[in-house]
N, C-alpha and C positions, 0 to 999 in steps of 0.2 A: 594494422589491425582493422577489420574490417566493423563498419556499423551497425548496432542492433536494432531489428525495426520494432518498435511496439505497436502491440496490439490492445488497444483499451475497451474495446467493446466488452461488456459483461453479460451480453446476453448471445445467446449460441448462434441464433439464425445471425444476427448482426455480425458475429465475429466472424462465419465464415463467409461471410461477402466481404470480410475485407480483409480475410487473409488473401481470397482470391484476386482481390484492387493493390495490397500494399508487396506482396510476397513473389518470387521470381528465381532462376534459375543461380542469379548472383547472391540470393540472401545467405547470408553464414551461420547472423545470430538473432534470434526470437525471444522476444518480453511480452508473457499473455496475461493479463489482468483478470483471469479467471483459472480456477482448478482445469489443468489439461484430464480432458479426456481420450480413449483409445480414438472417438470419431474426430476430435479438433488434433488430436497429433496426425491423424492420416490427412486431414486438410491440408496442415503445412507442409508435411513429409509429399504430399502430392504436389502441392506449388510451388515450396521450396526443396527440391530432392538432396541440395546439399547443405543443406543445414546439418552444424556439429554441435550448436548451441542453444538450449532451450532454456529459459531464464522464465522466474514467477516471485513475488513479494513473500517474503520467509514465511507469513501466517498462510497463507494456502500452498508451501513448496510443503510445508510440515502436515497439512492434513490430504496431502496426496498420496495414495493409495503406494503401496512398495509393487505392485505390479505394476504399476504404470512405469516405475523408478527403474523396475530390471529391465522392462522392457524395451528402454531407452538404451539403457546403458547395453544391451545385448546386439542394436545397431549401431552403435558404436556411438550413442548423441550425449553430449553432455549434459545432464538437468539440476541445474543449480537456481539455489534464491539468488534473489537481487531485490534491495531494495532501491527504488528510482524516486520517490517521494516520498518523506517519510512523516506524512499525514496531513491537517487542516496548520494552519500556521494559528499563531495565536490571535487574537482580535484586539489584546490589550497590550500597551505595553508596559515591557519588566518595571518602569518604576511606578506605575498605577497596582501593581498587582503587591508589590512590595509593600505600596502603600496600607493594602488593605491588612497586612500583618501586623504592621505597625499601629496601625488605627485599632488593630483589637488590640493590643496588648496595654494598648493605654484604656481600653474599658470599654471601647465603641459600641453599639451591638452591631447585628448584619444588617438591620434595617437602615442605621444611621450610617454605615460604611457605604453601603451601596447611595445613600440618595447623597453623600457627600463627594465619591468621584463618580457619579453618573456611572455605575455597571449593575446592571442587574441583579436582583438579588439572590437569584440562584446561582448566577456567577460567583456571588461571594463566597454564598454558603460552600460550593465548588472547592473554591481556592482554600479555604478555612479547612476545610475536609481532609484536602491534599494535603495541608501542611501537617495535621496533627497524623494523618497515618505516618507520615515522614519521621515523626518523634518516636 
C-alpha cells in the first residue's frame, strides 16, 4: 500500500508550492488540510497525474461542494474523509478534571474549584458546562 503524502498548508499560494516540493509522478494518495478546489485539484492532478486517492478531515469532506465530488469521481479519483488528528489533546489530566465534578457535587463553587487544583476558571466553568449538557 502505497504512502499518503500530506499537505498541511491552509493557505492557497502556500499549498501550491508544496504540492509542487512534496508531490511527483510516484504519489498514489493525497491528505489536503483545506477544502479542495477545482484550481488545487488541477495542482495535484498536474504534479501527481496518478493519484487515485484524495483524502480531507470529514468537517470540510462534508462541506465540499458535490461538483467537486462528481468531478473526481468522473476521472476515476477516489475523494474520501480521513481523519489524521483528531483535534488539541487535552491540557489536564482525566483525574484533575474528575476532580473538578467531585469538588462540585460536594458544594465547591467554580471559583474555589479552580483556585484549588490550579485550572482556570473558565476551564471549570467549561467542564461544569460539559457535564450537565451530558445529563
Amino acid at each position: 500500500m502505497s504512502e499518503i503524502v500530506v499537505l498541511r498548508s491552509s493557505q492557497k499560494d502556500v499549498l501550491i508550492e508544496e504540492i509542487n516540493e512534496k508531490l511527483d509522478a510516484n504519489t498514489k494518495k493525497v491528505h489536503l488540510s483545506i477544502r479542495p478546489t477545482i484550481n488545487i485539484l488541477a495542482s495535484i492532478l498536474t504534479a501527481a497525474p496518478n493519484t487515485d486517492v484524495i483524502t480531507c478531515p470529514p468537517s470540510l469532506y462534508e462541506r465540499t461542494p458535490k461538483k467537486i465530488k462528481s468531478a473526481l469521481e468522473k476521472i476515476n479519483i477516489r475523494f474520501e474523509p480521513l481523519l489524521l488528528t483528531p483535534g488539541r489533546p487535552r491540557s489536564h489530566p482525566n483525574w484533575k478534571i474528575q476532580k473538578v465534578y467531585e469538588l462540585e457535587d460536594q458544594g465547591y463553587s467554580a471559583k474555589e474549584i479552580s483556585e484549588k487544583l490550579d485550572i482556570p476558571l473558565t476551564t471549570v466553568y467549561y467542564y461544569l458546562k460539559k457535564d450537565e449538557d451530558s445529563k
